[in-house]
Residue frames as a rotation matrix with the C-alpha (Angstrom) as fourth column:
UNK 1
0.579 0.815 0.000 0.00
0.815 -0.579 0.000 0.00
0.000 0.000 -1.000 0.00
UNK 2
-0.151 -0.414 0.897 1.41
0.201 -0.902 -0.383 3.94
0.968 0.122 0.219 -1.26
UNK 3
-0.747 -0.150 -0.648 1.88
0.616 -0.522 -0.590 6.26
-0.249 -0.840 0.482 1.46
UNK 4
-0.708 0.706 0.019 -1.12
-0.687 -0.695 0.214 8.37
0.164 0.138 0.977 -0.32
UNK 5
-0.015 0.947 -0.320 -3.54
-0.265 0.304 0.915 5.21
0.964 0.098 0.246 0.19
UNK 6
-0.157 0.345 -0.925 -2.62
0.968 0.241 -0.074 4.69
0.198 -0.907 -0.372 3.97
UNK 7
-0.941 0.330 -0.078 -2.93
-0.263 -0.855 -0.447 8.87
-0.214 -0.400 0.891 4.72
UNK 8
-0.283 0.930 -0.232 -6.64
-0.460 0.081 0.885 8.19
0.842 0.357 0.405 2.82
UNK 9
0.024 0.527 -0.850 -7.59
0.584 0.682 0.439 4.98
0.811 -0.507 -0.291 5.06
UNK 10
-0.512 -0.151 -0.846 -6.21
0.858 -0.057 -0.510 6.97
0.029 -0.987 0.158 8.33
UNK 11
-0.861 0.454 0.229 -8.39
-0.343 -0.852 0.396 9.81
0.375 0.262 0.889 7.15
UNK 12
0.125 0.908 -0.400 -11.18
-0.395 0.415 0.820 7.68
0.910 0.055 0.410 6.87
UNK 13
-0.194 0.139 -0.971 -10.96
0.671 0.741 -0.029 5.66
0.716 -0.657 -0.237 9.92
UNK 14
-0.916 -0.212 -0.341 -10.69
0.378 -0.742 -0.553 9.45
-0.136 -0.636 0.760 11.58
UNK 15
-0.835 0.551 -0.014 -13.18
-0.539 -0.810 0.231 10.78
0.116 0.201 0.973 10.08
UNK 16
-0.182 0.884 -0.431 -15.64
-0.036 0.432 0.901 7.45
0.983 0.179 -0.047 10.91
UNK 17
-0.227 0.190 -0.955 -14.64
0.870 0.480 -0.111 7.52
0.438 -0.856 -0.275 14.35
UNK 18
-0.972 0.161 -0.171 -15.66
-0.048 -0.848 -0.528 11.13
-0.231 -0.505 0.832 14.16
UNK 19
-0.449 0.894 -0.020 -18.80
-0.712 -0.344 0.612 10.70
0.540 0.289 0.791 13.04
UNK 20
-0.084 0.280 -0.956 -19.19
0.618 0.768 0.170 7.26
0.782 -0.577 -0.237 15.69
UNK 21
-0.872 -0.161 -0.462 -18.66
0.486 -0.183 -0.854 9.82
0.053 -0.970 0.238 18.64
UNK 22
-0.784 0.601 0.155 -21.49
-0.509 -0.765 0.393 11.90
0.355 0.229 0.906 17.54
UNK 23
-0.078 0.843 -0.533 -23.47
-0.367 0.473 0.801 9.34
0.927 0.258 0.272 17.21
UNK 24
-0.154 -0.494 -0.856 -22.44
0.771 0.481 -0.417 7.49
0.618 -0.724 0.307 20.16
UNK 25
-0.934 -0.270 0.236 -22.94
0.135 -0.875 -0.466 10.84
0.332 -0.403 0.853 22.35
UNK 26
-0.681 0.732 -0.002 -26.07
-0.282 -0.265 -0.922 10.18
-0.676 -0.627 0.387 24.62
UNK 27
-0.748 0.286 -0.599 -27.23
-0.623 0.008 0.782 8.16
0.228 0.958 0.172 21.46
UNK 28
-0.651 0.643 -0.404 -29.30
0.643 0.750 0.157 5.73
0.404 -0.158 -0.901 23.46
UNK 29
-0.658 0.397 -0.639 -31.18
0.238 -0.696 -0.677 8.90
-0.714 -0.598 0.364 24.89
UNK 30
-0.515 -0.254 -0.819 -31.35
-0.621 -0.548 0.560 10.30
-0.591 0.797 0.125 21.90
UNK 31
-0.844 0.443 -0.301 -33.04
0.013 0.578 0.816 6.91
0.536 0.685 -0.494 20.22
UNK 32
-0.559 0.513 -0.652 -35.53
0.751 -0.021 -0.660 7.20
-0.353 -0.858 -0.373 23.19
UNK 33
-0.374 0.226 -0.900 -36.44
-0.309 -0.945 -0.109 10.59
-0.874 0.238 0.423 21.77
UNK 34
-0.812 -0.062 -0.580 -37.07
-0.578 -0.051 0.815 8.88
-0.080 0.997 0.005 18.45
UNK 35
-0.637 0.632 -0.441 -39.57
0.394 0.759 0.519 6.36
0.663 0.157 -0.732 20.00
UNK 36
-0.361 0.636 0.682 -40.96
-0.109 -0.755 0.646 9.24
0.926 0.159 0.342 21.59
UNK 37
0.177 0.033 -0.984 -39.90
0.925 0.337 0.178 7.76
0.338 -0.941 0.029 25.53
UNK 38
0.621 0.310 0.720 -40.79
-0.065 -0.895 0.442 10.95
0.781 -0.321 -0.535 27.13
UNK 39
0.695 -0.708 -0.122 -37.99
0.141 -0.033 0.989 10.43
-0.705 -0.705 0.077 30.23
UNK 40
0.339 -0.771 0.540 -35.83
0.909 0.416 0.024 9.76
-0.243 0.483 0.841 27.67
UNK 41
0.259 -0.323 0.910 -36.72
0.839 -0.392 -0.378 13.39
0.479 0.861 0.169 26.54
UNK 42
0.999 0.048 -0.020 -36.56
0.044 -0.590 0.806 14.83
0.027 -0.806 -0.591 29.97
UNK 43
0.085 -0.987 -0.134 -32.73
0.718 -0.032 0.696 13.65
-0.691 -0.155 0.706 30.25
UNK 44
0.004 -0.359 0.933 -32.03
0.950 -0.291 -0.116 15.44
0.313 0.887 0.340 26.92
UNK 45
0.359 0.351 0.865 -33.56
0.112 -0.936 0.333 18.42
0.926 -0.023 -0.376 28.30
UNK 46
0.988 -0.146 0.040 -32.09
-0.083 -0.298 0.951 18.62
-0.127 -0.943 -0.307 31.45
UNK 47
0.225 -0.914 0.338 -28.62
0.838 0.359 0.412 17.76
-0.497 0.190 0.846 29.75
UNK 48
-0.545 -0.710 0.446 -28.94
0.838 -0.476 0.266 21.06
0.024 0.519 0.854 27.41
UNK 49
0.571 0.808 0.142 -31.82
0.787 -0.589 0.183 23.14
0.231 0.008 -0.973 28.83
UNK 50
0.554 -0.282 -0.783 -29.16
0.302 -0.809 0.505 26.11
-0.776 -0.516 -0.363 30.60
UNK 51
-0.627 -0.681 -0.378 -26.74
0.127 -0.568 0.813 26.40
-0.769 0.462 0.442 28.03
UNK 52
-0.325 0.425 0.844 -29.68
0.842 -0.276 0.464 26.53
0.430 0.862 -0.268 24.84
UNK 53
0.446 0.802 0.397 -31.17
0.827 -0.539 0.162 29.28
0.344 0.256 -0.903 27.21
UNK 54
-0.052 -0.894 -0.445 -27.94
0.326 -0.437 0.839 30.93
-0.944 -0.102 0.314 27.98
UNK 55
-0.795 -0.507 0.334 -27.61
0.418 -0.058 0.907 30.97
-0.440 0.860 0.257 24.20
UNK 56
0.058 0.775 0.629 -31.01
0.877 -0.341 0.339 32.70
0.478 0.532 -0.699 23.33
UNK 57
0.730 0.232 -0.643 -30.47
0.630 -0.594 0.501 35.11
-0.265 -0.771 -0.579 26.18
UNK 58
-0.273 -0.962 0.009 -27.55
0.702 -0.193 0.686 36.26
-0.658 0.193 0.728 24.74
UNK 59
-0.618 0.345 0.707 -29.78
0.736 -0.064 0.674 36.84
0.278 0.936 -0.215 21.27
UNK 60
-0.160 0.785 0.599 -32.80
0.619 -0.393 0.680 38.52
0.769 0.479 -0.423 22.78
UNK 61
-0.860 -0.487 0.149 -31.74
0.145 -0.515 -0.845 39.79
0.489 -0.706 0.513 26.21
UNK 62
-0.142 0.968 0.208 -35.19
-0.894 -0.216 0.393 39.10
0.425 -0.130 0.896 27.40
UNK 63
-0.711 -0.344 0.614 -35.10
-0.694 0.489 -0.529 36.64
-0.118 -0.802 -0.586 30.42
UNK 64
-0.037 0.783 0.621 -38.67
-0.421 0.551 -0.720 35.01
-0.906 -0.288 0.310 29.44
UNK 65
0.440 0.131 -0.888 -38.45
-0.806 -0.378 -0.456 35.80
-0.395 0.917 -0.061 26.31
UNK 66
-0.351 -0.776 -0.524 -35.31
-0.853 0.496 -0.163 33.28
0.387 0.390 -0.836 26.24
UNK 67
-0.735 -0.199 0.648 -36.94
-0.457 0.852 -0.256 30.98
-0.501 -0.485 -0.717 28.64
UNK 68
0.359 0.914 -0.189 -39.88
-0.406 -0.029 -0.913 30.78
-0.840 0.405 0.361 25.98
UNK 69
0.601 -0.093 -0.794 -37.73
-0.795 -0.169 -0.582 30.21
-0.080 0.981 -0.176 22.99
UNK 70
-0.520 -0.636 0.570 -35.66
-0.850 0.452 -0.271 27.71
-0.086 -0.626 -0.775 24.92
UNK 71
-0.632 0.201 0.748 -38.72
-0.177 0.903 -0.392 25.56
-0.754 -0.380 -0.535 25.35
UNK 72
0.550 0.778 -0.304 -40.38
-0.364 -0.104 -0.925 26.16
-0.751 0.620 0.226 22.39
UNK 73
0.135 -0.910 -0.392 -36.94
-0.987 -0.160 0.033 25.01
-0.093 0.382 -0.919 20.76
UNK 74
-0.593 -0.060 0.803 -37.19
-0.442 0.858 -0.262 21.61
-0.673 -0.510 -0.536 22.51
UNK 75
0.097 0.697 0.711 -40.57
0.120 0.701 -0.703 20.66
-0.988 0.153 -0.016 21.33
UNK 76
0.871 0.274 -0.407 -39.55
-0.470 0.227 -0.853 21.28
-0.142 0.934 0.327 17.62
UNK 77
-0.195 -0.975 -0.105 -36.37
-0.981 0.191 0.041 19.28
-0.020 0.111 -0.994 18.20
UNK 78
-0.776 0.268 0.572 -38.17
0.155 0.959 -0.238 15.98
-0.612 -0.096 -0.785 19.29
UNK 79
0.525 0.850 -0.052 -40.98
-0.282 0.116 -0.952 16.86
-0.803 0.514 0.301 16.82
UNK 80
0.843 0.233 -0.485 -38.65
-0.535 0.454 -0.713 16.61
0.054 0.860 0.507 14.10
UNK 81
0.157 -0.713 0.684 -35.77
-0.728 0.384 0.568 14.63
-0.668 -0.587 -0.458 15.88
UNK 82
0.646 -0.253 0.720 -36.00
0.543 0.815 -0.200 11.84
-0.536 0.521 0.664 12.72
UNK 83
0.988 -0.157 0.006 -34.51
-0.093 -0.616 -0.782 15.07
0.127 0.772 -0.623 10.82
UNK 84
0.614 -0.730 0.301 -31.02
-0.517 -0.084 0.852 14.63
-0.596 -0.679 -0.429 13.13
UNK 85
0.779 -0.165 -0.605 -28.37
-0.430 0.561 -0.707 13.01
0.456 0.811 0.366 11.02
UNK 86
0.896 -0.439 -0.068 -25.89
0.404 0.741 0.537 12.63
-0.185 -0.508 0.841 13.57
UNK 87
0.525 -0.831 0.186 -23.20
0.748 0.346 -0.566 14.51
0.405 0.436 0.803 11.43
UNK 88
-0.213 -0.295 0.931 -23.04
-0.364 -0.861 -0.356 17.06
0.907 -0.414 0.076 14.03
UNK 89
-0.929 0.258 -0.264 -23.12
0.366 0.742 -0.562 16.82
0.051 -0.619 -0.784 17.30
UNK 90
-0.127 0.964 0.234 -26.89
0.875 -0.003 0.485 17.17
0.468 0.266 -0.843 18.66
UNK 91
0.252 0.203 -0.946 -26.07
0.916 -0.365 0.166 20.04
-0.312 -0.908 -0.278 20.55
UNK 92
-0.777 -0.470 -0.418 -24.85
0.038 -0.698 0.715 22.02
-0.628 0.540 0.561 17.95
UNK 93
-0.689 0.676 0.261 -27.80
0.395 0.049 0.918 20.97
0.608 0.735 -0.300 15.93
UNK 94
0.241 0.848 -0.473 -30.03
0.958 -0.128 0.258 21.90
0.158 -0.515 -0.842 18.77
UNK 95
-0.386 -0.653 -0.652 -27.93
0.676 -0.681 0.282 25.25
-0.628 -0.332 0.704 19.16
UNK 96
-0.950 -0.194 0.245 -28.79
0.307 -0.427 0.850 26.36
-0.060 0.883 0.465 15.56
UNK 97
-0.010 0.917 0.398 -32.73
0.711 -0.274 0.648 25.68
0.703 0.289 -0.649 15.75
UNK 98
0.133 -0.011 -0.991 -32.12
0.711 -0.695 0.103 28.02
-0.690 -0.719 -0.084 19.62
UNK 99
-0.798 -0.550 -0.246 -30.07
0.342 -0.749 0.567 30.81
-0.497 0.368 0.786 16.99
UNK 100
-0.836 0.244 0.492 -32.77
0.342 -0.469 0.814 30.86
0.430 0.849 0.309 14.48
UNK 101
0.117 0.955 -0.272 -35.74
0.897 0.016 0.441 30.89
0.426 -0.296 -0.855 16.70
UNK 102
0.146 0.116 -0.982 -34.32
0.803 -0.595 0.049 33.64
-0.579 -0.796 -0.180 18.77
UNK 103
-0.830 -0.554 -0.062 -33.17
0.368 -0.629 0.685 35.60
-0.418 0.546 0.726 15.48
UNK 104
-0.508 0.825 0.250 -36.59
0.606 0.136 0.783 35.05
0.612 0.549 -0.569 14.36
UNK 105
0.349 0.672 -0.653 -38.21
0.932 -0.323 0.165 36.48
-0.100 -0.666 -0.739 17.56
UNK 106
0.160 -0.046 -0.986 -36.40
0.524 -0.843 0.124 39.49
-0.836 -0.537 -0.111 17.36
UNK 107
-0.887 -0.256 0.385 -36.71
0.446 -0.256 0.858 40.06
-0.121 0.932 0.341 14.12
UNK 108
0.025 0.848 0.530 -40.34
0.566 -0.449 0.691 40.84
0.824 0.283 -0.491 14.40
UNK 109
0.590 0.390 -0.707 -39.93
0.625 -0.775 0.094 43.50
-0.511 -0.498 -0.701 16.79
UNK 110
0.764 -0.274 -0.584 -37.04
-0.513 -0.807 -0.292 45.20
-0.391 0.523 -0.757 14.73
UNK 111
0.903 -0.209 -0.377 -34.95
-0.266 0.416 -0.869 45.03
0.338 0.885 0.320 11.87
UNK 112
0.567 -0.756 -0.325 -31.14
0.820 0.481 0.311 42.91
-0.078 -0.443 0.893 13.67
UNK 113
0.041 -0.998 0.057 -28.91
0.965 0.054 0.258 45.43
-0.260 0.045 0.965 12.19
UNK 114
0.569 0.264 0.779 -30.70
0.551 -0.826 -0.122 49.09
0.611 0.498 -0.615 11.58
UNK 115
0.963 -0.177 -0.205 -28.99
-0.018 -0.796 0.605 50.31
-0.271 -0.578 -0.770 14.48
UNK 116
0.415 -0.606 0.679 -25.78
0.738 0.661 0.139 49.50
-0.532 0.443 0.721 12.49
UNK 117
0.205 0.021 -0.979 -23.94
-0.643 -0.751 -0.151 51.98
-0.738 0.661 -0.140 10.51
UNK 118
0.999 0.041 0.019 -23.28
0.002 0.360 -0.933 50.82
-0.045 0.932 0.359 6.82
UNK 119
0.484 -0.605 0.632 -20.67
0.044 0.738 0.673 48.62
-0.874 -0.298 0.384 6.04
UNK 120
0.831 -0.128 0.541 -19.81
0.555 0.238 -0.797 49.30
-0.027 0.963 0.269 2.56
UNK 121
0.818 -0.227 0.529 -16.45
0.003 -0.917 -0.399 49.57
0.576 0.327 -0.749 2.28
UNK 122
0.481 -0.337 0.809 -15.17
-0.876 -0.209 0.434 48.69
0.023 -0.918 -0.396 5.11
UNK 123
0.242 -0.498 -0.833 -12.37
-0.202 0.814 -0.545 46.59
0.949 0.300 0.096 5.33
UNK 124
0.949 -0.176 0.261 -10.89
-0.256 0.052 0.965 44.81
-0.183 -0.983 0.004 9.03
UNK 125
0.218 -0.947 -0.234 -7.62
-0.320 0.157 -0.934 44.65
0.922 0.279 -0.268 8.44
UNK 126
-0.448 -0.651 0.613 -6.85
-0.866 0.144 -0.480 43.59
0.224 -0.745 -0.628 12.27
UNK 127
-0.967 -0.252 0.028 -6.63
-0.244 0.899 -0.364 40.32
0.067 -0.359 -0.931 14.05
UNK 128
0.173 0.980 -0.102 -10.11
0.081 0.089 0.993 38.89
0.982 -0.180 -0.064 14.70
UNK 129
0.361 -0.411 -0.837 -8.30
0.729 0.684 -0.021 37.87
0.581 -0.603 0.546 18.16
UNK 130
-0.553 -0.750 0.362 -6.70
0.575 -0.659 -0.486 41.15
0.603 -0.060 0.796 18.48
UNK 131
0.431 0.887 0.164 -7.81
0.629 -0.426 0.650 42.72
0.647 -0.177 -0.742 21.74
UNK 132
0.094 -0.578 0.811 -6.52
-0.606 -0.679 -0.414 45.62
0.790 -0.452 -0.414 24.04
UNK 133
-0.601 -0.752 -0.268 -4.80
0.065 0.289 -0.955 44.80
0.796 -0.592 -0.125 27.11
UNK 134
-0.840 0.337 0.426 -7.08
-0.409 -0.909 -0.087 46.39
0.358 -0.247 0.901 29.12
UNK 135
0.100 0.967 0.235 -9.99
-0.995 0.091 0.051 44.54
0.028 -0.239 0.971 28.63
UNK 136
0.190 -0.153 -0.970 -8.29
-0.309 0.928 -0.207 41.15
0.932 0.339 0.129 28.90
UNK 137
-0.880 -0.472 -0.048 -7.70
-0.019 0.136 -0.991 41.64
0.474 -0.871 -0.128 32.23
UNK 138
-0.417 0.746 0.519 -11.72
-0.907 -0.307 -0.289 42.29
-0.056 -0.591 0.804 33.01
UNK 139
-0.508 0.189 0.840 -13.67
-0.210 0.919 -0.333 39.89
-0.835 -0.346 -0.427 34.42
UNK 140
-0.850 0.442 0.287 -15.94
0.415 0.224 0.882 37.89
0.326 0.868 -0.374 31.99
UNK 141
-0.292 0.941 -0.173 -18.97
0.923 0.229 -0.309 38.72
-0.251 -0.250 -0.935 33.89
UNK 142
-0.229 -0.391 -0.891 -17.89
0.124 -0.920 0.372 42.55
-0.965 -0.025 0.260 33.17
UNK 143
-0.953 -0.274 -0.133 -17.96
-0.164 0.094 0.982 41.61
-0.256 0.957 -0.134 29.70
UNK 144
-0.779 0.614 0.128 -20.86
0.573 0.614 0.543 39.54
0.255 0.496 -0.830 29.18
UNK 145
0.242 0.662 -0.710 -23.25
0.643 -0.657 -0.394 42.72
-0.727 -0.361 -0.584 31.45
UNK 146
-0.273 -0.127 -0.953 -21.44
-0.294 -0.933 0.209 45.16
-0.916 0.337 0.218 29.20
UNK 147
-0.979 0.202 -0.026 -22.29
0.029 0.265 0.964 43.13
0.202 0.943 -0.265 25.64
UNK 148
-0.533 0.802 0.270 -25.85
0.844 0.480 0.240 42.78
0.062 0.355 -0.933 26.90
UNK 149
-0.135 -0.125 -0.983 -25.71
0.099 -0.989 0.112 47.01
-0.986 -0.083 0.146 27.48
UNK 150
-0.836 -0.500 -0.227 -25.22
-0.054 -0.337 0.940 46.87
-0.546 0.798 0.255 23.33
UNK 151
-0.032 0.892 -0.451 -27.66
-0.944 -0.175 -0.278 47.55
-0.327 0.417 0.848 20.68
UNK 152
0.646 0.606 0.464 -28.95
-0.389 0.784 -0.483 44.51
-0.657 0.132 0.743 19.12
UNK 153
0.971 -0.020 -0.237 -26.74
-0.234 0.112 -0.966 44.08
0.046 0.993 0.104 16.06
UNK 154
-0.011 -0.999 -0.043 -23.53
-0.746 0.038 -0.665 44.25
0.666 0.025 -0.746 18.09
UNK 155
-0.084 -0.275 0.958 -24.85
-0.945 0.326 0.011 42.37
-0.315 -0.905 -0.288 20.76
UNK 156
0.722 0.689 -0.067 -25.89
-0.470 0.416 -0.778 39.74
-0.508 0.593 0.624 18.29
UNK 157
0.873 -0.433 -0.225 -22.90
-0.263 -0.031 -0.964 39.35
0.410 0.901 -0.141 16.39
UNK 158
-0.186 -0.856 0.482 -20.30
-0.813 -0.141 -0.565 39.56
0.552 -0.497 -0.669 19.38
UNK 159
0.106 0.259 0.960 -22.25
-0.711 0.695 -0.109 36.34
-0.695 -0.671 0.257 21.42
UNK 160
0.766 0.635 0.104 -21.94
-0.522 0.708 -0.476 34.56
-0.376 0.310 0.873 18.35
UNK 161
0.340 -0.939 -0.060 -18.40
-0.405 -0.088 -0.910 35.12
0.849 0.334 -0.410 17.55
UNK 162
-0.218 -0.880 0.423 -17.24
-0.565 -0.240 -0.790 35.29
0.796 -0.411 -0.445 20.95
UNK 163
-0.218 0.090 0.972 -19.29
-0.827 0.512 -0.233 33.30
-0.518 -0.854 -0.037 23.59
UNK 164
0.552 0.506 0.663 -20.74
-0.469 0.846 -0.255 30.63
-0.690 -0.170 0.704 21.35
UNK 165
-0.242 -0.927 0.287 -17.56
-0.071 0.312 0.947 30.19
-0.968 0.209 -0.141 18.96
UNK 166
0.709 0.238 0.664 -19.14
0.552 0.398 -0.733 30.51
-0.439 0.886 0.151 15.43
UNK 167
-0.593 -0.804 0.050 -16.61
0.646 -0.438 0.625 31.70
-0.480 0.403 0.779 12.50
UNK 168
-0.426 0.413 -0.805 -17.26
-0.138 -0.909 -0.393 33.94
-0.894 -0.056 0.445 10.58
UNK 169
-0.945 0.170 -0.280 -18.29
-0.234 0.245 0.941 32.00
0.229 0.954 -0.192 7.55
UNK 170
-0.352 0.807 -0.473 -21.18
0.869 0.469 0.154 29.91
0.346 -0.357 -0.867 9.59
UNK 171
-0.517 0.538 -0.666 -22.21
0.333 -0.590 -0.735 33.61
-0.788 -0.602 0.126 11.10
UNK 172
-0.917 0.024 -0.398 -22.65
-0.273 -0.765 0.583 34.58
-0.291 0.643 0.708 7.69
UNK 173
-0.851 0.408 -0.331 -24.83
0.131 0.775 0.618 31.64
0.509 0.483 -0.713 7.11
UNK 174
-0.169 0.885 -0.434 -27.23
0.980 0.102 -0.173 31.97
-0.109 -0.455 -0.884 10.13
UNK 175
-0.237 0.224 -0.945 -27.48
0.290 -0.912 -0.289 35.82
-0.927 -0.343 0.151 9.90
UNK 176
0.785 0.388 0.483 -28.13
0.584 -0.201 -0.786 36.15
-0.208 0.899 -0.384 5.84
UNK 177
0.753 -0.444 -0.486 -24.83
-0.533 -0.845 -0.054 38.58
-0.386 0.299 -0.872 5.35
UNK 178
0.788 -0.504 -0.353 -21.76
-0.140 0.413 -0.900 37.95
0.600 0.759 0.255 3.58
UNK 179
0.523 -0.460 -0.717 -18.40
0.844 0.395 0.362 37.16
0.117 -0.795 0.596 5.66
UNK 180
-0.684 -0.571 0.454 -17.08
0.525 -0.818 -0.236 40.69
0.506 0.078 0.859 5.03
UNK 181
-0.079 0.633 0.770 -20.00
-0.360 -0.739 0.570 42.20
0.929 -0.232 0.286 6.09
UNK 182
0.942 0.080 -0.326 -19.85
0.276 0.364 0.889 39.86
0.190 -0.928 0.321 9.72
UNK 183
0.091 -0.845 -0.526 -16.05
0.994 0.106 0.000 40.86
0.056 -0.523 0.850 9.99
UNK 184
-0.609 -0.479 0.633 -16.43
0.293 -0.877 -0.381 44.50
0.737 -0.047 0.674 9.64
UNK 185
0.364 0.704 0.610 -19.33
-0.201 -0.580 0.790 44.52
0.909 -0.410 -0.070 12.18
UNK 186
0.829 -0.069 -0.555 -17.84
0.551 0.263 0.792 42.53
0.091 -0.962 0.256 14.40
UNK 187
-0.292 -0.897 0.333 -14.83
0.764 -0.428 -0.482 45.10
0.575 0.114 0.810 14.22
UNK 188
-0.372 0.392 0.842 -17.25
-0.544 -0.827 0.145 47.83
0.753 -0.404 0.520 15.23
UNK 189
0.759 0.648 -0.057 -19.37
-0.071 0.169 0.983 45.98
0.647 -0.743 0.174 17.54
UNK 190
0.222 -0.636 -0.739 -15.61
0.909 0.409 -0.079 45.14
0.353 -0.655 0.669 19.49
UNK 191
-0.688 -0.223 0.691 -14.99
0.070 -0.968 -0.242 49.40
0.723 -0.118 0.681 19.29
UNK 192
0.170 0.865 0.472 -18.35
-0.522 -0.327 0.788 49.89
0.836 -0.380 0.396 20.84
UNK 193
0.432 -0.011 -0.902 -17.66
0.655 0.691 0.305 46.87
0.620 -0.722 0.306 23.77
UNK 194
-0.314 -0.787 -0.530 -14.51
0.932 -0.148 -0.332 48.30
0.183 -0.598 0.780 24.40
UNK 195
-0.703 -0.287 0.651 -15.98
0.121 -0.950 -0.288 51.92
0.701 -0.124 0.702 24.69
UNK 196
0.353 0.915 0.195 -18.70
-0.319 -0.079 0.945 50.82
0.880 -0.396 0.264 26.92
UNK 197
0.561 -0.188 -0.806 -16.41
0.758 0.508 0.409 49.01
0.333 -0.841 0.427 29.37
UNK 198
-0.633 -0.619 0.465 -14.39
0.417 -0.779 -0.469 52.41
0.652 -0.103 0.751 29.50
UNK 199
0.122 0.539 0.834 -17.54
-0.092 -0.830 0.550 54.13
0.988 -0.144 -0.052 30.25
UNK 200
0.726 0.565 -0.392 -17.35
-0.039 0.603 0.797 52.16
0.687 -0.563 0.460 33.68
């Protein structure tokens, strides 16, 4: 066997024994949910109920609001739970329907990004990563009180980047913009952080 057909196989064998952990990841729960064993979906929920409403709260900054979208999240996960494929994990899949539902809710009260100036143009030429001294030293809670202080669009853009870890390709995806147009906001929305923790 070449050295280019064992790098393949050890690819593959990586890349099945990623896609076995997924599966394999609270998967007997997770079939439970598929045969509609209602404990089965309590565990599930009690395994990812704080951090899905952490992760709307971020979005809509509205404590009921999130605990509404949270559980309204659930029941369309185990409704269509046959939809799951497994090549993610479920918590990332459950993450995404949390992102859109809460993007959705606050879309009908206003438009995500009006409070935004216009982006055309604008280039980021610095680090994504690239933050002042200053505010690396503040606590996180400091942070996370000042980001929910921001208007929607930054506050929106900066939880998604920075607390829940999306790039900037997948932000484009859930948010309809283009990846320039998520790296120059999130450029501003980091100006604005940092001039709100000043204010303080």
């Amino acid at each position: 066997m070449g050295a280019a057909s064992q790098i393949r196989t050890s690819l593959y064998v990586k890349m099945a024994n990623v896609e076995a952990a997924f599966k394999n990841l609270h998967q007997d729960l997770l079939d439970g949910c598929k045969a509609g064993d209602q404990r089965a979906q309590f565990q599930i929920y009690k395994l990812y109920y704080k951090a899905m409403y952490n992760t709307s709260l971020r979005i809509v900054n509205d404590t009921m609001e999130a605990e509404d979208i949270m559980q309204e999240s659930f029941l369309s996960a185990f409704e269509k739970i046959d939809t799951y494929s497994g090549t993610v994990s479920f918590g990332a899949w459950l993450k995404r329907i949390v992102i859109n539902r809460s993007l959705d809710a606050l879309s009908k009260k206003k438009a995500i990004f009006e409070d935004i100036e216009p982006h055309i143009g604008i280039r980021d030429d610095s680090p994504d990563d690239q933050m002042r001294k200053e505010e690396v030293d503040l606590r996180v809670e400091e942070v996370k009180e000042a980001i929910d202080r921001l208007p929607d669009g930054y506050r929106i853009i900066l939880s998604l980047y920075l607390l829940e870890g999306y790039d900037h390709d997948e932000i484009a995806e859930i948010l309809k913009i283009s990846s320039s147009t998520s790296r120059s906001q999130l450029s501003r929305a980091k100006q604005k952080l940092i001039s709100e923790l000043k204010k303080k």
